[in-house]
Structures are given as C-alpha cells and as structure tokens.
N, C-alpha and C positions, 0 to 999 in steps of 0.2 A: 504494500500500500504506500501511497505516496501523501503529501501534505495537501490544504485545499486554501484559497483563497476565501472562500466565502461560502456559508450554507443559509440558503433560502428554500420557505416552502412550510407543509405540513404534511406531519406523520402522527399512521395511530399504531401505537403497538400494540403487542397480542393481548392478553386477554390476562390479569393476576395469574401466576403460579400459585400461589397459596391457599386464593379461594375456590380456583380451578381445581384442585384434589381434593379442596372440602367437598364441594358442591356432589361433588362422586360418591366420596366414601359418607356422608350424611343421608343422601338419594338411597343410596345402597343397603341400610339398614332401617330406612322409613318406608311407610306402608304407603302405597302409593306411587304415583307419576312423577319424578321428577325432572323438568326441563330444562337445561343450560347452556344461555346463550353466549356466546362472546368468549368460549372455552379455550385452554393457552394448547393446541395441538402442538406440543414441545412433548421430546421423548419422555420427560418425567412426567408429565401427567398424563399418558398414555400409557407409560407401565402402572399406572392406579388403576386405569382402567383396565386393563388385561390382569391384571390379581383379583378383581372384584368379577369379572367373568370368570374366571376358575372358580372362584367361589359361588358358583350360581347363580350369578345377575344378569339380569340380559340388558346390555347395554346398546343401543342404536344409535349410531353417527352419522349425520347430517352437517349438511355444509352449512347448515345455520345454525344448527344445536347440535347438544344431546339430550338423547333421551333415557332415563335408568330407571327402570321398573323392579323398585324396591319390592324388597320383601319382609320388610319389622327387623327388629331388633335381635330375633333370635331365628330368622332365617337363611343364613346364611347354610352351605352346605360344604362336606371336609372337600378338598380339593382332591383331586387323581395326581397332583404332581406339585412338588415345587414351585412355592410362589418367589418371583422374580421380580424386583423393585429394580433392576435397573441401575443407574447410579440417583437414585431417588432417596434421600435421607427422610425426606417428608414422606412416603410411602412407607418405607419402614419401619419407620418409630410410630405414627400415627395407628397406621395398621395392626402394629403391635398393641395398644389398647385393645381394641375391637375382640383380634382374635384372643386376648388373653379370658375373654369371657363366653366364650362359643364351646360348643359340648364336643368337638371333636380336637383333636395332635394337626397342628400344619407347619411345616418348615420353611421359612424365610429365608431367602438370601438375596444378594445384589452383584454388582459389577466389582471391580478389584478394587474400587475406592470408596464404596459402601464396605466392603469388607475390610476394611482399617479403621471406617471411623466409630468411635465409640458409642457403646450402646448401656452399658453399666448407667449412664443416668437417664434410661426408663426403665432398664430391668429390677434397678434396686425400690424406686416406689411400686412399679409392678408388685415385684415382689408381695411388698408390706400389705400388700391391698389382697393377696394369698393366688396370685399369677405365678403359673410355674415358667418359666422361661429357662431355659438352657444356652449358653453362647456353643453351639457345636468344637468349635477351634478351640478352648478354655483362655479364650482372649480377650472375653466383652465384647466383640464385633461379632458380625451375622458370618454364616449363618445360625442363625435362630430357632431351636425347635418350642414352638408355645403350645401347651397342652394346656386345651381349654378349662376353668373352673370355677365354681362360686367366689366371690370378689366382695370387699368387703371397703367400707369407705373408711375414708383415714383422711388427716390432716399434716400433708406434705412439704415442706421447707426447702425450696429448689436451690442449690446453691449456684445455677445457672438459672440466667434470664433468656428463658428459653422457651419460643414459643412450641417448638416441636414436642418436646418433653412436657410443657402444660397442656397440651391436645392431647395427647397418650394417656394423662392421667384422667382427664375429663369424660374422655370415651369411654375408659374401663370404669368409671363413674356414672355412668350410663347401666349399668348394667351390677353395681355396688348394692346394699344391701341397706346404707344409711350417705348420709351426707358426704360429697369429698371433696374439698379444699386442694387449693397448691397458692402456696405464697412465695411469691419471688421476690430476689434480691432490687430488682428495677422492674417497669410494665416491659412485657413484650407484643407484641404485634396480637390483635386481638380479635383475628378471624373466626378462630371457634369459639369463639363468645357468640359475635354477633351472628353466625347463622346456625348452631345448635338454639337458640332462642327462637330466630325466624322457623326453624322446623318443627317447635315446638316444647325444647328442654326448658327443664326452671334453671337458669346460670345467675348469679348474683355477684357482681366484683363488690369491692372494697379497696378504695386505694389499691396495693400490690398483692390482694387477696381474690381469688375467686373459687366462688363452693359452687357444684352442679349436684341437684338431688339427683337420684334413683328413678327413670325414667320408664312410663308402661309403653311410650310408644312414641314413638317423632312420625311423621305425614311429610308428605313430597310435597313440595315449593315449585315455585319456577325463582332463579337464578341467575339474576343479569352479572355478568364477570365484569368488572373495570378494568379497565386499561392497567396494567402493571407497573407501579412507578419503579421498580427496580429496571425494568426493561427503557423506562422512560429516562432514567439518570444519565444513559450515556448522550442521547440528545441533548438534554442538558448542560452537560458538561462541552459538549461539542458547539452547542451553542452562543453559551458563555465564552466559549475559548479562541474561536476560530475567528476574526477580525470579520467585519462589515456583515456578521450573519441575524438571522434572525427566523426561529424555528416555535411553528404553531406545534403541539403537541396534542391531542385531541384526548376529550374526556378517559383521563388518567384518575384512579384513584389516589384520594388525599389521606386516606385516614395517620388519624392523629400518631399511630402506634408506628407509622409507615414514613412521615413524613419529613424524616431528619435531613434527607437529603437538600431538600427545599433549603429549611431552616438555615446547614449549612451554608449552603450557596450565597443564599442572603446577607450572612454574616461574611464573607469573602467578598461580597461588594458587588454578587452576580444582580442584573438587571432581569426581573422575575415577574409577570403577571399572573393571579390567577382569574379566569373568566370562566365565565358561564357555570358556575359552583351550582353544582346540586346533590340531595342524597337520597339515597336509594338503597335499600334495606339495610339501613345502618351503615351503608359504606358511602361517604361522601367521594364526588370526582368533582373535576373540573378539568377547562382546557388550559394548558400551560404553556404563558408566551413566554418567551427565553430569547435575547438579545445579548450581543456581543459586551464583553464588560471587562475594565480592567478590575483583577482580583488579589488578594492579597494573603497572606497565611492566617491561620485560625489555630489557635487549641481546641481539638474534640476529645470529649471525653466523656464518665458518668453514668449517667439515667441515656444519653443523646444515644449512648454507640448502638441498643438495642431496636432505636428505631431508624437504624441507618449500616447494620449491621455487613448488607448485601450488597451496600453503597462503596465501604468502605475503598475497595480497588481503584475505581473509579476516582473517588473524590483524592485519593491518591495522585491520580494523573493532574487533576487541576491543581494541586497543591505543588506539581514539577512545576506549571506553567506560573504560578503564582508569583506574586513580590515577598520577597521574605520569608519567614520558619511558621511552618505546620506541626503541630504534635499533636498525633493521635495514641491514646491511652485507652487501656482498661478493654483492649478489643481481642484479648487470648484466644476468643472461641473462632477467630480468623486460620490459626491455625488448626484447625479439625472440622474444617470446610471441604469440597470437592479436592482442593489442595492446602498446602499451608503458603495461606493468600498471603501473612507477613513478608517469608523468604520468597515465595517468586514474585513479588511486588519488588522488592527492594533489590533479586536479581535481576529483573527486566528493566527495570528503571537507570539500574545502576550499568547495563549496559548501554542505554541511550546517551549517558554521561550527566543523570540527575547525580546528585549529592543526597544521598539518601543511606539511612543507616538505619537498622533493627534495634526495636529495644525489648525485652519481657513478654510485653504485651501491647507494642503496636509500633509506630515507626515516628522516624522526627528529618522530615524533609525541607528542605531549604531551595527554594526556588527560584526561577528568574534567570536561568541557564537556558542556553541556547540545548536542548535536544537533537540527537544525528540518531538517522536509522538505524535498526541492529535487525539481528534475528531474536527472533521472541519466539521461548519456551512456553505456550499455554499450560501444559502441565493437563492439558485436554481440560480445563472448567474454563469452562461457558463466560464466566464473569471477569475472569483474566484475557481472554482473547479479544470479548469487546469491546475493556480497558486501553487495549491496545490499539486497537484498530484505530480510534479516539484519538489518542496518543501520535500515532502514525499520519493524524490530518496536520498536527504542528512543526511533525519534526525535520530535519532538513535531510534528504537523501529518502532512501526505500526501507521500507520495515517492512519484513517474513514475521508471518504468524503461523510456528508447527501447530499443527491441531487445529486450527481454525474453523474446522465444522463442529467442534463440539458446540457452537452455539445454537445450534438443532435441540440442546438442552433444551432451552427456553425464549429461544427466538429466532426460530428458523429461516424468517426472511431479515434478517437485519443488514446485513451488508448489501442488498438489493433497496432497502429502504435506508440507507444511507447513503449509497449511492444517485439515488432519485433527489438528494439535498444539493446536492453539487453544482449549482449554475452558474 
C-alpha cells in the first residue's frame, strides 16, 4: 500500500461484531422467530452461526437478514461433532455459558490462536456456579470438554473488565437456580445487558455491578445491528490523519461502553461531528463526520481502556502521526488478544521508524516522525493489519501487509471501501 493525498466521501461499515453473535446465540435459545438485520458476515460471527446449527438450530441467510428459529432455553440438542469457534474468543467463552447448562458433554475448540488464549477466567466462575468444564490440553485454553449441569447462582468479582467473561457468566445465569451477579473492576461494553433485557431476561446493573435472575424463557426479537464502531475507528483515524480529507461514516453505533475511541480522538484535537443521533433498542448510533485535524498526544488510561479496548492499535497509529508523547496504560489484556497487540504494535511501528517503546501494560509513543514503509507482520489479527493499512496512507515509500486477508475477520470489504475514499 502506498500513502494518499486526501480521503473524501462516505462509508458504512459492517454490521457490530458483538451484537452480531449476541443477536445469534440469544435467537438460538428463545422461543420463537428471531430476525437480524444489518448482521457482521465476518468469519467470526459465522463460526457462531455454524456451532449453533450443530447444535440444532436452523438458521436461514439472506442477503438482508437472518433468520434463527429458536428453540427455548433448554432446546438445544448434543452435537454429532466438535464445535468449532474459529478464531472466535467471543464464540467460545460466550458459548461456554450456555452449554455449561445443557443436559448433554460437547467439546469446544478453535483455531491455533483461540487455543492459546486463556480461558481459566470463565472456567473458574463457571466452575463456582457447579459447571464442569475440563481444559483438554491441562492448559486453561480450549479445547474444552463442558459437561452439561444444574448451575447455581453466585456473586462473582471479575478481576478483569471483561465483557466476554460477564456474558458467560450471565448466560449460565440464565439457567442458575437463584440470582447471579458479576462485578467488575471498570464497566465493560454492555451488549448483553441490553439485549438479554430486549429478549426478555430480568438484568439489573449497578454502577460496576450486574445480577440476571433465573430465567423461564427469552422470545425472538427482531434485531437491527449498528454499524460497528470498532470497524468505524480506522476511518476515523484515517480521517483525522490524512491532510484535506473528510469522511461521512454512516449510522455507526455510539454506545457509551463503546465509545472511547471518539472521546479519544476528541481529546487529541480530532475534528469530530456526530449527526443524525438516534436509539434503537438501547443501542444509540449516529453518523460520524470526521475531518482532517492537527492532533497531539494524550495519556489513556483507567475506566477509558475498556471502552476502547479494540481501538487501542489503531489509536496507536494516530499517536505515531501525532505532536508529542502518548501513554497508554493499564491495557494488559492487549496482550491475550488475536495477538499480543503491545509487541507487534511496537514491532511494526518501530519498523516504520516510530519511536515507540513497550511498557507492562501498554506502550508510551512519541510522535511527529516522519514514517517510511516496511513490511508489516499482521500476526494474521484482523485489527493489526487494518492498523496498518491506515498507517500505510501516511507513510513515505510502500508498506507489505503478510496476512492481510485476515480482515475477512471482521471486515471483509474494507480495503475495497477504502479504496473507494481515495479521490
């Protein structure tokens, strides 16, 4: 990829990650119809779908929707084989609630970087809650044999702000005996809140607190997806960054748990509008203008990283292109991602000729360096490659990204719709 002068125009991108697996796996054990529009056709929420058809479901695809003709809460049926998540961390861990309460044994597993990443923080509240779960390898990583069984509710203390790990436990709290809780150290992104409610569970938060009663039965919804603001960041950044540009972003969701990226940008001096704001079953969007802007370094840190978590790469790259020192803190769980985003963020960068150095738990960048092409290691995640690409509109000479179709992840036309910015 080479550098760009200027990006004009508008893009929409795909469809939430997040709420695009809920909307599946919530359909799939409610009684009823459920329909969902605007769905992220990215491989990981396709291996949701393909695990939930093993298990029974008949699921129908359509070029406007889906359709998932649930079957209740305890319909699900034992699978003939191995369920396959994919490199899907949200498929697994999530999924792992579900079947930890199902009357049959199913074994889980995933891709070679779902089997590394750990799984010991949902097996250990699984546990407590009387989930038998086995790590097969004796490693805490999948694959996973969960032998289904009465579950019992408990009051959880996460020592990660983890919205994957609070969905796993809220599921298996679906299916508890009494009330279950999980309180976390910061809020995390709060999708299964708001559509276990829409489908019918009793969820109640608190400040960093949320309890889900014991549930006789969730009903099929219909499901409009927003626009995924993880997928929307790199326009953003691309926006802000690229000289004389200016990029409409179409009804993107905002919600609050989601929206660090914004906030970021804002505070670095990015030129940001949001229009036409509206909400819709609890998930607010809008369309987001984004104009060229000089920006400057920021301290990130706290309560912010968990709603910006996904960002973090990315905002990474604006922080090469920026005036002066960026530190980003307290973002550890960076490394036990698709990759460990710290070190090939700070190896890819540091190949560009950023000034960029690793710390603990997150990286301290000093910007305003002229950037030269390199070849860039995606490490195959999706969220490092796009990083790049981004990267690659500023810098001087040609950037190689190996791996570069891993963004079929989660956003399979992206360098077609980045390219269509280019005028």
């Amino acid at each position: 990829m080479n550098n760009a002068h200027r990006l004009k125009g508008e893009v929409t991108v795909p469809g939430d990650k997040s709420i695009s697996h809920r909307a599946i796996m919530f359909g799939a054990i409610s009684e009823g119809l459920t329909e969902v529009t605007n769905f992220l056709e990215g491989a990981d929420c396709l291996s949701t779908i393909s695990c939930f058809e093993k298990l029974g479901i008949e699921i129908e695809r359509n070029a406007s929707h889906i359709l998932v003709r649930g079957k209740g809460l305890c319909g699900l049926q034992k699978p003939s084989e191995v369920l396959d998540a994919g490199n899907s961390g949200t498929t697994t861990r999530l999924i792992s609630g579900i079947l930890a309460a199902q009357s049959f044994e199913t074994t889980l597993t995933g891709d070679a970087s779902i089997r590394r990443r750990p799984m010991r923080r949902i097996i250990t509240p699984l546990s407590m809650m009387g989930a038998q779960i086995e790590s097969l390898g004796a490693n805490d990583c999948a694959p996973l044999r969960i032998t289904g069984s009465p579950l019992h509710g408990i009051r959880y203390e996460s020592p990660v702000a983890s919205a994957q790990v609070k969905s796993a436990i809220l599921l298996a709290g679906l299916y508890a005996d009494a009330p279950t809780s999980v309180i976390e150290p910061s809020i995390s992104r709060n999708h299964s809140e708001i559509l276990l409610r829409y489908f019918g569970a009793e969820v109640h938060t608190t400040d960093t607190t949320v309890t889900i009663q014991p549930a006789g039965r969730l009903v099929g919804q219909k499901v409009s997806v927003p626009g995924d603001i993880s997928s929307a960041a790199y326009f953003i950044a691309a926006g802000l960054l690229v000289p004389n540009s200016e990029i409409l972003i179409r009804n993107v969701g905002i919600n609050h748990t989601r929206d660090g990226i914004l906030r970021v940008a804002k505070e670095m001096g990015g030129d940001i509008t949001l229009l036409n704001e509206v909400a819709s079953e609890g998930e607010p969007t809008a369309d987001i203008l984004v104009r060229s802007s000089h920006l400057h370094g920021v301290t990130i840190g706290g309560s912010l990283i968990p709603t910006l978590i996904d960002e973090v790469p990315i905002i990474a790259v604006m922080a090469a292109f920026a005036e002066g020192q960026t530190i980003i803190r307290d973002a550890g769980e960076l490394k036990v991602k698709e990759s460990n985003r710290i070190d090939v963020m700070v190896t890819n960068l540091g190949r560009m000729g950023c000034d960029i150095a690793a710390t603990d738990d997150g990286m301290i960048i000093n910007g305003g360096r002229t950037l030269k092409g390199a070849v860039i290691d995606s490490n195959l995640d999706h969220r490092i490659a796009m990083s790049f690409a981004i990267a690659a509109l500023l810098a001087d000479g040609e950037t190689q990204i190996q791996g570069s179709d891993c963004v079929k992840i989660s956003y399979p036309s992206f360098y077609q719709d980045l390219q269509a910015l280019m005028r």
